[in-house]
mmCIF file of the N, C-alpha and C atoms, coordinates in Angstrom:
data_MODEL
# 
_entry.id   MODEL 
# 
loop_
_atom_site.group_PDB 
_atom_site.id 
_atom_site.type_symbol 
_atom_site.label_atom_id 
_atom_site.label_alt_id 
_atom_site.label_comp_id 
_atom_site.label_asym_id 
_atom_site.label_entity_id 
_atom_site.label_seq_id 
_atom_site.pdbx_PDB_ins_code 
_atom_site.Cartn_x 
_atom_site.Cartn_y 
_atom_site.Cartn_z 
_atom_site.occupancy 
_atom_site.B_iso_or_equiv 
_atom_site.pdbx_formal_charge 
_atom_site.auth_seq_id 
_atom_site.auth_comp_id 
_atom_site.auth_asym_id 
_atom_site.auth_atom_id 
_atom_site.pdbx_PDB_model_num 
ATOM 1   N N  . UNK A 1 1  ? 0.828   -1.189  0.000  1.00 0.00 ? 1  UNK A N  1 
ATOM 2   C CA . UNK A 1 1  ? 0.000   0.000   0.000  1.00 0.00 ? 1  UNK A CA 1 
ATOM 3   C C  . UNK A 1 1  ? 0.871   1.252   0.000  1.00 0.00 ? 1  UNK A C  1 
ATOM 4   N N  . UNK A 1 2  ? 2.012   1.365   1.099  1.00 0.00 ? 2  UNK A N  1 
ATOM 5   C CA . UNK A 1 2  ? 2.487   2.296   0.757  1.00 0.00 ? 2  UNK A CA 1 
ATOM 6   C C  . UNK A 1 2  ? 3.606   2.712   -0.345 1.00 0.00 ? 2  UNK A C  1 
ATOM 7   N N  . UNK A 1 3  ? 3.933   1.629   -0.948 1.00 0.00 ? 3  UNK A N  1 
ATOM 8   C CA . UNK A 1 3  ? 4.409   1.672   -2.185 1.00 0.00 ? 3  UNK A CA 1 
ATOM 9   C C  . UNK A 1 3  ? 3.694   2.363   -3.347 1.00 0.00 ? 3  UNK A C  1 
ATOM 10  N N  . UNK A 1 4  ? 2.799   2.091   -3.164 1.00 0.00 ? 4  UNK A N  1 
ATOM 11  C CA . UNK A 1 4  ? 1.574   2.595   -4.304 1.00 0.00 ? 4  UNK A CA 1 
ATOM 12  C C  . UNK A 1 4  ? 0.690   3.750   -4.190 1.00 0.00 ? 4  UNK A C  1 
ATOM 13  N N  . UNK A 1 5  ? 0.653   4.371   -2.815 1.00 0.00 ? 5  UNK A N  1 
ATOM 14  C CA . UNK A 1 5  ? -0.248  5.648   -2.231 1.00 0.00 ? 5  UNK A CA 1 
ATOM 15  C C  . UNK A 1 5  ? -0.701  6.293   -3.229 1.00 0.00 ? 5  UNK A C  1 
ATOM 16  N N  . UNK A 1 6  ? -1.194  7.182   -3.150 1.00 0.00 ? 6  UNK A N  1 
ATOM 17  C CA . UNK A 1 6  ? -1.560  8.253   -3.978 1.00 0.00 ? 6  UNK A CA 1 
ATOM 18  C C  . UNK A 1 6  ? -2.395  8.914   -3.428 1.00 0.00 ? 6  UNK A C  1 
ATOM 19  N N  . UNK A 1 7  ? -2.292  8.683   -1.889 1.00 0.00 ? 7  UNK A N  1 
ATOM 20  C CA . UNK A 1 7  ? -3.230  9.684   -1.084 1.00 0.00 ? 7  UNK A CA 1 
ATOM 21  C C  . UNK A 1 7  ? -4.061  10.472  -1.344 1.00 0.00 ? 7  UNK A C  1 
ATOM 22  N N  . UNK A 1 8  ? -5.061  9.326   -1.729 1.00 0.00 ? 8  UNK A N  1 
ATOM 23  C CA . UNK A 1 8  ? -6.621  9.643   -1.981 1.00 0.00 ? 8  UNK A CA 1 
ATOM 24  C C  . UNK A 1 8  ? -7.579  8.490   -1.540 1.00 0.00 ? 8  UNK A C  1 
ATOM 25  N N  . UNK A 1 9  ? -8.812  8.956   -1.391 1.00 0.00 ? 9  UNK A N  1 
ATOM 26  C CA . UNK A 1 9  ? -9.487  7.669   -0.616 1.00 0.00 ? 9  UNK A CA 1 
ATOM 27  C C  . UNK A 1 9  ? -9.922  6.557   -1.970 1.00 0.00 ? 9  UNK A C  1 
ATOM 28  N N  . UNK A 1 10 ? -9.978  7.124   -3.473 1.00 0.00 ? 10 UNK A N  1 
ATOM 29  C CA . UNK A 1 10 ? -10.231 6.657   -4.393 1.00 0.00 ? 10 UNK A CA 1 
ATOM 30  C C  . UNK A 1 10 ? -9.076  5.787   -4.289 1.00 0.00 ? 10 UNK A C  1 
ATOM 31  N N  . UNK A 1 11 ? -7.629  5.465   -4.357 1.00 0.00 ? 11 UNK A N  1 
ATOM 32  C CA . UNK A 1 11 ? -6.881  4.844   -4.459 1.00 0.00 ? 11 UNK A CA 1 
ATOM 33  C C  . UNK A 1 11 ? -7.025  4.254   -3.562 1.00 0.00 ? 11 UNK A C  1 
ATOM 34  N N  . UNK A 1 12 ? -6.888  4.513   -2.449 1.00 0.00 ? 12 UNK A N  1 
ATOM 35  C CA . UNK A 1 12 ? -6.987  3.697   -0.921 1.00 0.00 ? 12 UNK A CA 1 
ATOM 36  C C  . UNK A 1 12 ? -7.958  2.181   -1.307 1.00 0.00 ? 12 UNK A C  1 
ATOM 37  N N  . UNK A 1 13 ? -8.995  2.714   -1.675 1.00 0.00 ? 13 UNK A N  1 
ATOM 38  C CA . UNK A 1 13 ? -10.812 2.051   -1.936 1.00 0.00 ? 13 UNK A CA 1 
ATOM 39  C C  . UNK A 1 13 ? -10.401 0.848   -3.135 1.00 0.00 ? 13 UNK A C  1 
ATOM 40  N N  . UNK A 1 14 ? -8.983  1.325   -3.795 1.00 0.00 ? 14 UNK A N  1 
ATOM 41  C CA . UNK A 1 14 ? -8.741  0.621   -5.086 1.00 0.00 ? 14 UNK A CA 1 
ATOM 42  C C  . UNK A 1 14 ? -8.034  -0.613  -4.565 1.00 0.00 ? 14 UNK A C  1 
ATOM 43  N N  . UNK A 1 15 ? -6.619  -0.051  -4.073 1.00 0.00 ? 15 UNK A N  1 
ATOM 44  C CA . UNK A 1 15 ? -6.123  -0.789  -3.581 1.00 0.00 ? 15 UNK A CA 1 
ATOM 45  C C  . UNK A 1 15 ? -5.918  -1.653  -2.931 1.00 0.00 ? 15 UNK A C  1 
ATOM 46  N N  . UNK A 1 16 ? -6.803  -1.536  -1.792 1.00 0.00 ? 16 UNK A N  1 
ATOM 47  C CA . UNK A 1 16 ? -6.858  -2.369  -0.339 1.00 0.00 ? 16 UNK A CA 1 
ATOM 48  C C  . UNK A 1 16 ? -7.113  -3.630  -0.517 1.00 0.00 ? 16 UNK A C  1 
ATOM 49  N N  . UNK A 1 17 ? -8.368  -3.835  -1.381 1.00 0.00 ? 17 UNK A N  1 
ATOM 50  C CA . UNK A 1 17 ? -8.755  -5.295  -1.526 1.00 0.00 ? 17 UNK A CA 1 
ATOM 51  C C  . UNK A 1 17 ? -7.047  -5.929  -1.946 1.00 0.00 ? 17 UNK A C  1 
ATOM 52  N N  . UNK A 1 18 ? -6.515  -5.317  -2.712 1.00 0.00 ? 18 UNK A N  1 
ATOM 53  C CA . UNK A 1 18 ? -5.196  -6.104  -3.214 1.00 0.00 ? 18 UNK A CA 1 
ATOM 54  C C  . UNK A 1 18 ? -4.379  -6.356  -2.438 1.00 0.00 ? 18 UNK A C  1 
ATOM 55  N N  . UNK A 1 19 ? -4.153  -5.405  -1.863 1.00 0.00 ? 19 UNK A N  1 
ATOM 56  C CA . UNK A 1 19 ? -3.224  -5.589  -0.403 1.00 0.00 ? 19 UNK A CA 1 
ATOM 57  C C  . UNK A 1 19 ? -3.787  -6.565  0.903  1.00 0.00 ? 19 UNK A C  1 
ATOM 58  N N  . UNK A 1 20 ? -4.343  -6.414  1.094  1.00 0.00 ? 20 UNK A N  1 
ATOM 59  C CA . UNK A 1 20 ? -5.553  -7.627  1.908  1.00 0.00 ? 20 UNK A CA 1 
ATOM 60  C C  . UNK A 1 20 ? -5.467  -9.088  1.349  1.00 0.00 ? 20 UNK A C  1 
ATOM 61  N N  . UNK A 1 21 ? -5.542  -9.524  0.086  1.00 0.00 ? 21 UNK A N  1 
ATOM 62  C CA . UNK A 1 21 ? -5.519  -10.307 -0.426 1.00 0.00 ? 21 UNK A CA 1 
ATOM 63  C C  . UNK A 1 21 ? -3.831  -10.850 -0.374 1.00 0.00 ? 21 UNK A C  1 
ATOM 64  N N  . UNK A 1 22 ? -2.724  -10.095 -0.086 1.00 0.00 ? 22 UNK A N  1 
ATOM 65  C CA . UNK A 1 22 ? -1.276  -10.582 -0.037 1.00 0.00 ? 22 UNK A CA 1 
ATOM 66  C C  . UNK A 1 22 ? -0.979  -10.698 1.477  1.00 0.00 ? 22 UNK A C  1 
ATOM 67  N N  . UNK A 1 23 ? -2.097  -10.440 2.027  1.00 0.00 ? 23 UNK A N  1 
ATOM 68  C CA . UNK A 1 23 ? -1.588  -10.630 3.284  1.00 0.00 ? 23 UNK A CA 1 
ATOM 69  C C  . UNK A 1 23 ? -1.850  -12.534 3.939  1.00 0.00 ? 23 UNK A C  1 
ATOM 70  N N  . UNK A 1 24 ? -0.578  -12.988 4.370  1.00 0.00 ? 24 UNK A N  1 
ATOM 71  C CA . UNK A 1 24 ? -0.514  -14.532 4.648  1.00 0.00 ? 24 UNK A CA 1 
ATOM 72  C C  . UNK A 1 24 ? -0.456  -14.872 5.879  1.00 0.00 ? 24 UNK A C  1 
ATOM 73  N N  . UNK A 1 25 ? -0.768  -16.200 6.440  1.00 0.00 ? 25 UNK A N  1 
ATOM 74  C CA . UNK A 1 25 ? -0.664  -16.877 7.855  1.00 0.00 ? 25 UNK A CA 1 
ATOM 75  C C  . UNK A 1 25 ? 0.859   -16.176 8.483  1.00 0.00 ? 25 UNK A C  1 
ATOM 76  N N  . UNK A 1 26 ? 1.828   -16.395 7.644  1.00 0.00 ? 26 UNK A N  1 
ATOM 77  C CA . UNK A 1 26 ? 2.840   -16.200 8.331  1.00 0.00 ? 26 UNK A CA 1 
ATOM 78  C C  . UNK A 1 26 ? 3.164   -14.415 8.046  1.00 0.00 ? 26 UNK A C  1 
ATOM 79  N N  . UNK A 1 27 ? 2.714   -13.373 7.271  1.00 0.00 ? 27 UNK A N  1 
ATOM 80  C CA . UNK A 1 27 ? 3.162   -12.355 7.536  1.00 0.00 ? 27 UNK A CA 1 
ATOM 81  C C  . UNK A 1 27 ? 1.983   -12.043 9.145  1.00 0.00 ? 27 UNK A C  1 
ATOM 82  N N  . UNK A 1 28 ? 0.898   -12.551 9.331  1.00 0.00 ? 28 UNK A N  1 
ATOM 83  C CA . UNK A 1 28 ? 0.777   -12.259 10.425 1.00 0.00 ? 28 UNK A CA 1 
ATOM 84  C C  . UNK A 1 28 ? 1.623   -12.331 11.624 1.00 0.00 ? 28 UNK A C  1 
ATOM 85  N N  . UNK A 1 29 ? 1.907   -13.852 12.030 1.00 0.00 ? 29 UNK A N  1 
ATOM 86  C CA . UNK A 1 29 ? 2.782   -14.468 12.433 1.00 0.00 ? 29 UNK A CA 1 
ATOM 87  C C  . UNK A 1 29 ? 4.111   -13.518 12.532 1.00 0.00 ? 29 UNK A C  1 
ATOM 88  N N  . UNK A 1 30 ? 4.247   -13.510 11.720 1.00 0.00 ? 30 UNK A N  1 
ATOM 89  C CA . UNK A 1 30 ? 5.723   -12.288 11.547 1.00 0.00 ? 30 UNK A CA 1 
ATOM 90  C C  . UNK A 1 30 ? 5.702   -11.110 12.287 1.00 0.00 ? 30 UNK A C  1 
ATOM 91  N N  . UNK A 1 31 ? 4.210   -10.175 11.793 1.00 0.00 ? 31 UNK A N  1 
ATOM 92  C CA . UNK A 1 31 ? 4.209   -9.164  13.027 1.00 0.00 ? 31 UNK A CA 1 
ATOM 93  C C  . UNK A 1 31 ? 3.330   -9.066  14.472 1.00 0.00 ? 31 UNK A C  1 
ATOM 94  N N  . UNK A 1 32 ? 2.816   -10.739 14.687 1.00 0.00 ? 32 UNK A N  1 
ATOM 95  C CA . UNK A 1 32 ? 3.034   -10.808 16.112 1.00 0.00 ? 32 UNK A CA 1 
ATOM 96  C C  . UNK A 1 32 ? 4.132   -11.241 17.052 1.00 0.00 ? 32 UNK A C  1 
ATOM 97  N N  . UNK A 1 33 ? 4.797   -11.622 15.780 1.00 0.00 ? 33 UNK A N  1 
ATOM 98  C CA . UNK A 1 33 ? 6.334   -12.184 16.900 1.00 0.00 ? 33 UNK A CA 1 
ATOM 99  C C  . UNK A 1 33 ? 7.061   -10.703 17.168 1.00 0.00 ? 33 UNK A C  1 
ATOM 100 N N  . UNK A 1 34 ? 7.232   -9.488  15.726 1.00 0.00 ? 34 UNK A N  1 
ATOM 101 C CA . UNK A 1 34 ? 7.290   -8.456  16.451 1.00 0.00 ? 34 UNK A CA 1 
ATOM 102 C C  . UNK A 1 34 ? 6.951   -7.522  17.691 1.00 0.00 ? 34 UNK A C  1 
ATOM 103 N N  . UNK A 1 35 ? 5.811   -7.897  17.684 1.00 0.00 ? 35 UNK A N  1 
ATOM 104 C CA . UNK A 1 35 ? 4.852   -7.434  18.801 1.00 0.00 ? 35 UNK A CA 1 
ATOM 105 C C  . UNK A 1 35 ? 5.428   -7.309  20.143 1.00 0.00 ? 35 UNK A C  1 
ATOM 106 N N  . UNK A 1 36 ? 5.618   -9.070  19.982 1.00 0.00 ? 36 UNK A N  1 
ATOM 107 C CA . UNK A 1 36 ? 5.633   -9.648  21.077 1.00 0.00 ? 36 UNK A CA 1 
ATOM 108 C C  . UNK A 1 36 ? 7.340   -9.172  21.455 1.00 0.00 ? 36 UNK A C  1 
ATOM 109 N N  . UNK A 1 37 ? 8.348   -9.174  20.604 1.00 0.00 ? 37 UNK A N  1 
ATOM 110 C CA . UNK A 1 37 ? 9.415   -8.957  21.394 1.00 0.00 ? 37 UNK A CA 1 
ATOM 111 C C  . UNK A 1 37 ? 9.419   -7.115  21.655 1.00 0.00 ? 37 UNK A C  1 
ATOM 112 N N  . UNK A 1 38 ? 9.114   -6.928  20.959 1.00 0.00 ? 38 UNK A N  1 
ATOM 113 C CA . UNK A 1 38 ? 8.902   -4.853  21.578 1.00 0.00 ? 38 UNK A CA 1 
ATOM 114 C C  . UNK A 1 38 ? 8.199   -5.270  22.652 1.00 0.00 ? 38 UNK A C  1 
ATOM 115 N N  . UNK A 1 39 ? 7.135   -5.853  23.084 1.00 0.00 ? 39 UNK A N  1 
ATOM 116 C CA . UNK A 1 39 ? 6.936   -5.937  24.206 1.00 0.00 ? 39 UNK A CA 1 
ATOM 117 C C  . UNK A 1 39 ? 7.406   -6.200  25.547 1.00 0.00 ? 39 UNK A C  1 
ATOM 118 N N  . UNK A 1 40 ? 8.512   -7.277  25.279 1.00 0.00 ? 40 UNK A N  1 
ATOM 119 C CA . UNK A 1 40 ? 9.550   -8.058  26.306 1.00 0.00 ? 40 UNK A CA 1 
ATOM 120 C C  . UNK A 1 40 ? 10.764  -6.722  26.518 1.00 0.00 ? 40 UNK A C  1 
ATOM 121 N N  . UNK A 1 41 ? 10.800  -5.601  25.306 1.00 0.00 ? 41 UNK A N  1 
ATOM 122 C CA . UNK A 1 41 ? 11.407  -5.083  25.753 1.00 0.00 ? 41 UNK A CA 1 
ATOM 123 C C  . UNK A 1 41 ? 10.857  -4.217  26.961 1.00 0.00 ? 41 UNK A C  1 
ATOM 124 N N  . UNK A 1 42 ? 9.978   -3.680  26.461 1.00 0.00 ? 42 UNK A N  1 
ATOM 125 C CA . UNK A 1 42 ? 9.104   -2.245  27.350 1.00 0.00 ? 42 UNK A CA 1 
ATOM 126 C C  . UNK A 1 42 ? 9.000   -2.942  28.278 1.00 0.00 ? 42 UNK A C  1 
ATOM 127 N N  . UNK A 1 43 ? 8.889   -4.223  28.641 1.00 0.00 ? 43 UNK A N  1 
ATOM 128 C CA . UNK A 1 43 ? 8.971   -4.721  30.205 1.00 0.00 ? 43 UNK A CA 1 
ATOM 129 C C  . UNK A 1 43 ? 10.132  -5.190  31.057 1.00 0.00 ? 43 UNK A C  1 
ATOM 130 N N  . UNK A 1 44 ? 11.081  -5.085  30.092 1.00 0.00 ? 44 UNK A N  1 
ATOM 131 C CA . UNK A 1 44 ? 12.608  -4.957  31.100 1.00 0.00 ? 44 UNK A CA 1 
ATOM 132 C C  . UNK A 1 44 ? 12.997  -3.373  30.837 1.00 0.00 ? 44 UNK A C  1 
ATOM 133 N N  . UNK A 1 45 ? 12.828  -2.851  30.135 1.00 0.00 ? 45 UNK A N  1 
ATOM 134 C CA . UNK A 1 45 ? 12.837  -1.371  31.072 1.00 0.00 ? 45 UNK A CA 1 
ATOM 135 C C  . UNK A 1 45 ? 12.105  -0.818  31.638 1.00 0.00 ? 45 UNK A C  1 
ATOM 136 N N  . UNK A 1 46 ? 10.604  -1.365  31.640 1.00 0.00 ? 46 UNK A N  1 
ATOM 137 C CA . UNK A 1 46 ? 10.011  -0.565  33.217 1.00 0.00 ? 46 UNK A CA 1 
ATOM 138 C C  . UNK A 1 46 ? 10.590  -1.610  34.147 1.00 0.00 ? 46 UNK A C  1 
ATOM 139 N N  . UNK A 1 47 ? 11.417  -2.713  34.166 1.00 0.00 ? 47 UNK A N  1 
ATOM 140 C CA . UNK A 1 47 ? 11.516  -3.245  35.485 1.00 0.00 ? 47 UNK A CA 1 
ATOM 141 C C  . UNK A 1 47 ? 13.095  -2.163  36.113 1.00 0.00 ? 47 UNK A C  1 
ATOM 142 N N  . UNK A 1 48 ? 14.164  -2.076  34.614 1.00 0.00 ? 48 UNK A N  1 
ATOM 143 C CA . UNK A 1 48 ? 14.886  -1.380  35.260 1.00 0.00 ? 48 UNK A CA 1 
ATOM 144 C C  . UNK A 1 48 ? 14.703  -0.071  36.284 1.00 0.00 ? 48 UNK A C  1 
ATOM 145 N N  . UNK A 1 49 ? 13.346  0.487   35.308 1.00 0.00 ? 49 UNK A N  1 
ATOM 146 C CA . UNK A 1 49 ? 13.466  1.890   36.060 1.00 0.00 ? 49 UNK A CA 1 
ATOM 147 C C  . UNK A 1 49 ? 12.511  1.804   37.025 1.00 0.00 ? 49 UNK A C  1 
ATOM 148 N N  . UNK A 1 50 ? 11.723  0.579   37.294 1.00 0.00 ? 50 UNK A N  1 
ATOM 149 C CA . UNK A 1 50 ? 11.421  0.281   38.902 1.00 0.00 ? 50 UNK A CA 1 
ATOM 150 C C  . UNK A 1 50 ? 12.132  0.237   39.698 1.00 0.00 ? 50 UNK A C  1 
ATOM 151 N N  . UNK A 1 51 ? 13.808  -0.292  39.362 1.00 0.00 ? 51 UNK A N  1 
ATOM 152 C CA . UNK A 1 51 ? 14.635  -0.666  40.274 1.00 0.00 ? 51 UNK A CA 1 
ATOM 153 C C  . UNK A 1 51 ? 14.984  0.611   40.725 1.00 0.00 ? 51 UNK A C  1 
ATOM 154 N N  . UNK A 1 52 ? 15.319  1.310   39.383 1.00 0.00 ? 52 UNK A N  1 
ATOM 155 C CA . UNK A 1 52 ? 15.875  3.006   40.098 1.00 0.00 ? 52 UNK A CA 1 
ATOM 156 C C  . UNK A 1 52 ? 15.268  3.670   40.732 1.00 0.00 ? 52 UNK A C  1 
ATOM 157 N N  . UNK A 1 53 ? 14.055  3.944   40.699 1.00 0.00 ? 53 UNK A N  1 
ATOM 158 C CA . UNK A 1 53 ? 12.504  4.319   41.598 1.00 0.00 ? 53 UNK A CA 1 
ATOM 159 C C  . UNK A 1 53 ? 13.048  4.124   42.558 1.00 0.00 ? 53 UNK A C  1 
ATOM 160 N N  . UNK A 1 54 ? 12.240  2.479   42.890 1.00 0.00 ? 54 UNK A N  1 
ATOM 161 C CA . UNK A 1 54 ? 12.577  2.017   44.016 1.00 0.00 ? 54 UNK A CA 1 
ATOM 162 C C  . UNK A 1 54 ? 13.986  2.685   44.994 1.00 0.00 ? 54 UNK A C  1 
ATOM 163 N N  . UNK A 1 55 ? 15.218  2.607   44.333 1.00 0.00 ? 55 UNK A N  1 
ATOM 164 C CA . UNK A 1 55 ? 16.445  2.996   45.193 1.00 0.00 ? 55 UNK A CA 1 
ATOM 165 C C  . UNK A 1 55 ? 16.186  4.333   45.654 1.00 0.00 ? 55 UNK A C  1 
ATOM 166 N N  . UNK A 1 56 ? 15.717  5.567   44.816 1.00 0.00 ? 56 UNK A N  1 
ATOM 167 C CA . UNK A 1 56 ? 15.542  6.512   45.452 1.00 0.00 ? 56 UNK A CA 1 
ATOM 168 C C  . UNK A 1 56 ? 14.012  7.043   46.131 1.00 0.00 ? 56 UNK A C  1 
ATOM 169 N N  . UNK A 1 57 ? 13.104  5.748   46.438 1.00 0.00 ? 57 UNK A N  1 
ATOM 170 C CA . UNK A 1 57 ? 11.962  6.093   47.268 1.00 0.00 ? 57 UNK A CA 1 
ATOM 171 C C  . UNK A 1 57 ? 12.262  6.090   48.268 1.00 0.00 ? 57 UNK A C  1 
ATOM 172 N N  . UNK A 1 58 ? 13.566  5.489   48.920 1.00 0.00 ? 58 UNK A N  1 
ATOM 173 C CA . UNK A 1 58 ? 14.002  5.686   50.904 1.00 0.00 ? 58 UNK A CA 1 
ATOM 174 C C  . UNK A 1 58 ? 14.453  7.652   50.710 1.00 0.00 ? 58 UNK A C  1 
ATOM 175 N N  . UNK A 1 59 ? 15.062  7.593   50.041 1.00 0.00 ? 59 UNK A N  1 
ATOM 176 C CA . UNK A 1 59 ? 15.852  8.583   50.144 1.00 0.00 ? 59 UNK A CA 1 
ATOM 177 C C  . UNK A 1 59 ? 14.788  9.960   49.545 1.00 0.00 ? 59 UNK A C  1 
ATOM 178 N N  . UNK A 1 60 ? 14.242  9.781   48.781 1.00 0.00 ? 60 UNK A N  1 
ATOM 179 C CA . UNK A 1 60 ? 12.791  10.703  48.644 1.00 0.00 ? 60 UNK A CA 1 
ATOM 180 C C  . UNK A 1 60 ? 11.997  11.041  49.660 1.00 0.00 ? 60 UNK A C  1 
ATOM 181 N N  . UNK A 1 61 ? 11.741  9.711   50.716 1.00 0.00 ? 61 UNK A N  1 
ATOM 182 C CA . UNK A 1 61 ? 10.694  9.720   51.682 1.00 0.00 ? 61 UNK A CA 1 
ATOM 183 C C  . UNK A 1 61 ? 11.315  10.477  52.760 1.00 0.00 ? 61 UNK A C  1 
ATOM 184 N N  . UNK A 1 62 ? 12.553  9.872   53.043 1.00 0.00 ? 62 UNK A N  1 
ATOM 185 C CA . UNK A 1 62 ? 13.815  10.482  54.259 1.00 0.00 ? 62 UNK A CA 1 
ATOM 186 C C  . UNK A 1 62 ? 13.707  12.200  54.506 1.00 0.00 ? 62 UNK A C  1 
ATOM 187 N N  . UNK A 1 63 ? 14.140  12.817  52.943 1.00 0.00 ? 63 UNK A N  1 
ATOM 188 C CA . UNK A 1 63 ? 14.186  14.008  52.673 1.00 0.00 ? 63 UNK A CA 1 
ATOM 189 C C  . UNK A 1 63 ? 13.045  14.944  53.011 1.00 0.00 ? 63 UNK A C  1 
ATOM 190 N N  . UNK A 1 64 ? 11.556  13.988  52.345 1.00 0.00 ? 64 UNK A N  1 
ATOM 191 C CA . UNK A 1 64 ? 10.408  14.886  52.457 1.00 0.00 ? 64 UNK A CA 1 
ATOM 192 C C  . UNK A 1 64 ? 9.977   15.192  53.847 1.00 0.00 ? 64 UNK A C  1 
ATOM 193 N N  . UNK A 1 65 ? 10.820  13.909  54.740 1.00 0.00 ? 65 UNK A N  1 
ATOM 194 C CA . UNK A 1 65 ? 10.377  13.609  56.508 1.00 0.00 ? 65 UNK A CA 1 
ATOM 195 C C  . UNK A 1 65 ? 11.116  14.999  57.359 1.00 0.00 ? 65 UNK A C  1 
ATOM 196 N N  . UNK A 1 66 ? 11.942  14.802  56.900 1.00 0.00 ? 66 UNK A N  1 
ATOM 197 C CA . UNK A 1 66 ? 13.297  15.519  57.434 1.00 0.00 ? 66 UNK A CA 1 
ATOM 198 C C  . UNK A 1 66 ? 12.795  16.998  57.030 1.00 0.00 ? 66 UNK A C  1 
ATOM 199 N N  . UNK A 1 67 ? 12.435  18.100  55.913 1.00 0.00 ? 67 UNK A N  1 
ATOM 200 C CA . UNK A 1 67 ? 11.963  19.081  55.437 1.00 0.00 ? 67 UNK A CA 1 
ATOM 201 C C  . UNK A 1 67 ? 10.495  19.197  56.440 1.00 0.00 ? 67 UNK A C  1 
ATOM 202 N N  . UNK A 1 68 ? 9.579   18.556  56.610 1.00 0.00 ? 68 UNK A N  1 
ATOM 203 C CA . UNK A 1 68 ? 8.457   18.505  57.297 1.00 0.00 ? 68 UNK A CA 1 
ATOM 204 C C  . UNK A 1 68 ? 8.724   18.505  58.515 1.00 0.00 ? 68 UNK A C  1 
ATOM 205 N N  . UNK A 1 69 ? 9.666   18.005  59.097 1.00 0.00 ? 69 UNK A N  1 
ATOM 206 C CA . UNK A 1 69 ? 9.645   18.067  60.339 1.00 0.00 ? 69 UNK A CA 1 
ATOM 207 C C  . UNK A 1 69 ? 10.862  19.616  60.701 1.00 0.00 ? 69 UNK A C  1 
ATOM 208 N N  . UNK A 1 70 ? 12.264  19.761  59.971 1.00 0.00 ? 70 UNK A N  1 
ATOM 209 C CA . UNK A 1 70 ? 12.665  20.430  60.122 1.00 0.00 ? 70 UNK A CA 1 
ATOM 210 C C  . UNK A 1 70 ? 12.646  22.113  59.606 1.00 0.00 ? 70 UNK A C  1 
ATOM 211 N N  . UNK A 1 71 ? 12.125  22.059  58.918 1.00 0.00 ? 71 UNK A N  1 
ATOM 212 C CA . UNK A 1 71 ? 11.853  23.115  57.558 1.00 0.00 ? 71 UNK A CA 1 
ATOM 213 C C  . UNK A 1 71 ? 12.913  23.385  57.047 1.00 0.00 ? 71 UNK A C  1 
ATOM 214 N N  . UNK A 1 72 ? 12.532  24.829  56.479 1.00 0.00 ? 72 UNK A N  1 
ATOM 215 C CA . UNK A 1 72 ? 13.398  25.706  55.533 1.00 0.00 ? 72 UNK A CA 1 
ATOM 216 C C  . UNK A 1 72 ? 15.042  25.225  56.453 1.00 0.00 ? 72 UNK A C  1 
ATOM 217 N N  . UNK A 1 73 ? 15.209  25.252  57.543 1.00 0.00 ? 73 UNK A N  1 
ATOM 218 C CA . UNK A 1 73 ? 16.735  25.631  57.744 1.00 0.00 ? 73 UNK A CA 1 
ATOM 219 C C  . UNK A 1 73 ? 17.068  24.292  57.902 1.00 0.00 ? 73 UNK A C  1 
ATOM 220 N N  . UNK A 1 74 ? 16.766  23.079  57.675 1.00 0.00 ? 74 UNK A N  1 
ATOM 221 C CA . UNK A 1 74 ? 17.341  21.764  57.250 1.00 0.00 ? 74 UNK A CA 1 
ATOM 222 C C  . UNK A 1 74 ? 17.851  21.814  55.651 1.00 0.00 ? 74 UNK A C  1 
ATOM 223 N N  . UNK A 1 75 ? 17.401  22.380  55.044 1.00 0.00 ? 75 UNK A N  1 
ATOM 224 C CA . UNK A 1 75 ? 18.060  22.735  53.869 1.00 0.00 ? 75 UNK A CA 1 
ATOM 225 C C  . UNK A 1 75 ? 19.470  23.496  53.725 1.00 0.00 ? 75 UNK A C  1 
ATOM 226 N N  . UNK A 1 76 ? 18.965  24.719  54.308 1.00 0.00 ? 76 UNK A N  1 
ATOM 227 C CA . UNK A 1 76 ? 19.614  25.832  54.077 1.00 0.00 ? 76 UNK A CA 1 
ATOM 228 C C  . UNK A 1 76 ? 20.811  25.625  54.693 1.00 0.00 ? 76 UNK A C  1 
ATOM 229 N N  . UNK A 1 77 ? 20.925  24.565  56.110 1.00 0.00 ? 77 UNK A N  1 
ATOM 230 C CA . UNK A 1 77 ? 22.264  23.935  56.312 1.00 0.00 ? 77 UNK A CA 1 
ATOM 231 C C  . UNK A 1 77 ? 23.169  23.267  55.419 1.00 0.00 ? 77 UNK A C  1 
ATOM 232 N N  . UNK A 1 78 ? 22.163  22.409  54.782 1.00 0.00 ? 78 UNK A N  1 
ATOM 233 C CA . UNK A 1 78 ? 23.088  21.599  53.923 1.00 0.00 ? 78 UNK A CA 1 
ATOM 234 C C  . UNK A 1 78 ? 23.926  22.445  53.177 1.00 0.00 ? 78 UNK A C  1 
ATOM 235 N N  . UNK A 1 79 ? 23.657  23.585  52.635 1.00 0.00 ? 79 UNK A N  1 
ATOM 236 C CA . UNK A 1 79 ? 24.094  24.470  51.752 1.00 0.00 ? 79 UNK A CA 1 
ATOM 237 C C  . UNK A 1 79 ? 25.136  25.110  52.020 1.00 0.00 ? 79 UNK A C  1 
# 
């Protein structure tokens, strides 16, 4: 299809049946195995950046405790 465009709905309307008709068991197959590994990726990097989360949620929580309880001049020490 996109070999052939001509970006119009008349062509689109022409074409499609043809393109539909080349489509096979295994080009499906083909782009669900794609699918499927973009997927395996996006789920080892949200696990990485759970891990990084995770490491700085003590140290997020610590800070916000420490500011709430101490205020402005728990900062302004560090400085």
């Amino acid at each position: 299809m996109a070999d052939n465009c001509d970006f119009t709905m008349a062509g689109l309307r022409k074409r499609l049946p043809e393109a539909f008709a080349k489509v096979t068991t295994s080009t499906c197959k083909a782009i669900i195995s794609k699918v499927f590994e973009q997927e395996e990726r996006y789920w080892a990097e949200d696990e990485k950046l759970d891990e990084i989360y995770s490491e700085n949620a003590e140290e997020e929580y610590l800070g916000k405790d420490a500011f709430e309880s101490q205020g402005d001049e728990f900062y302004l020490e560090a400085v």
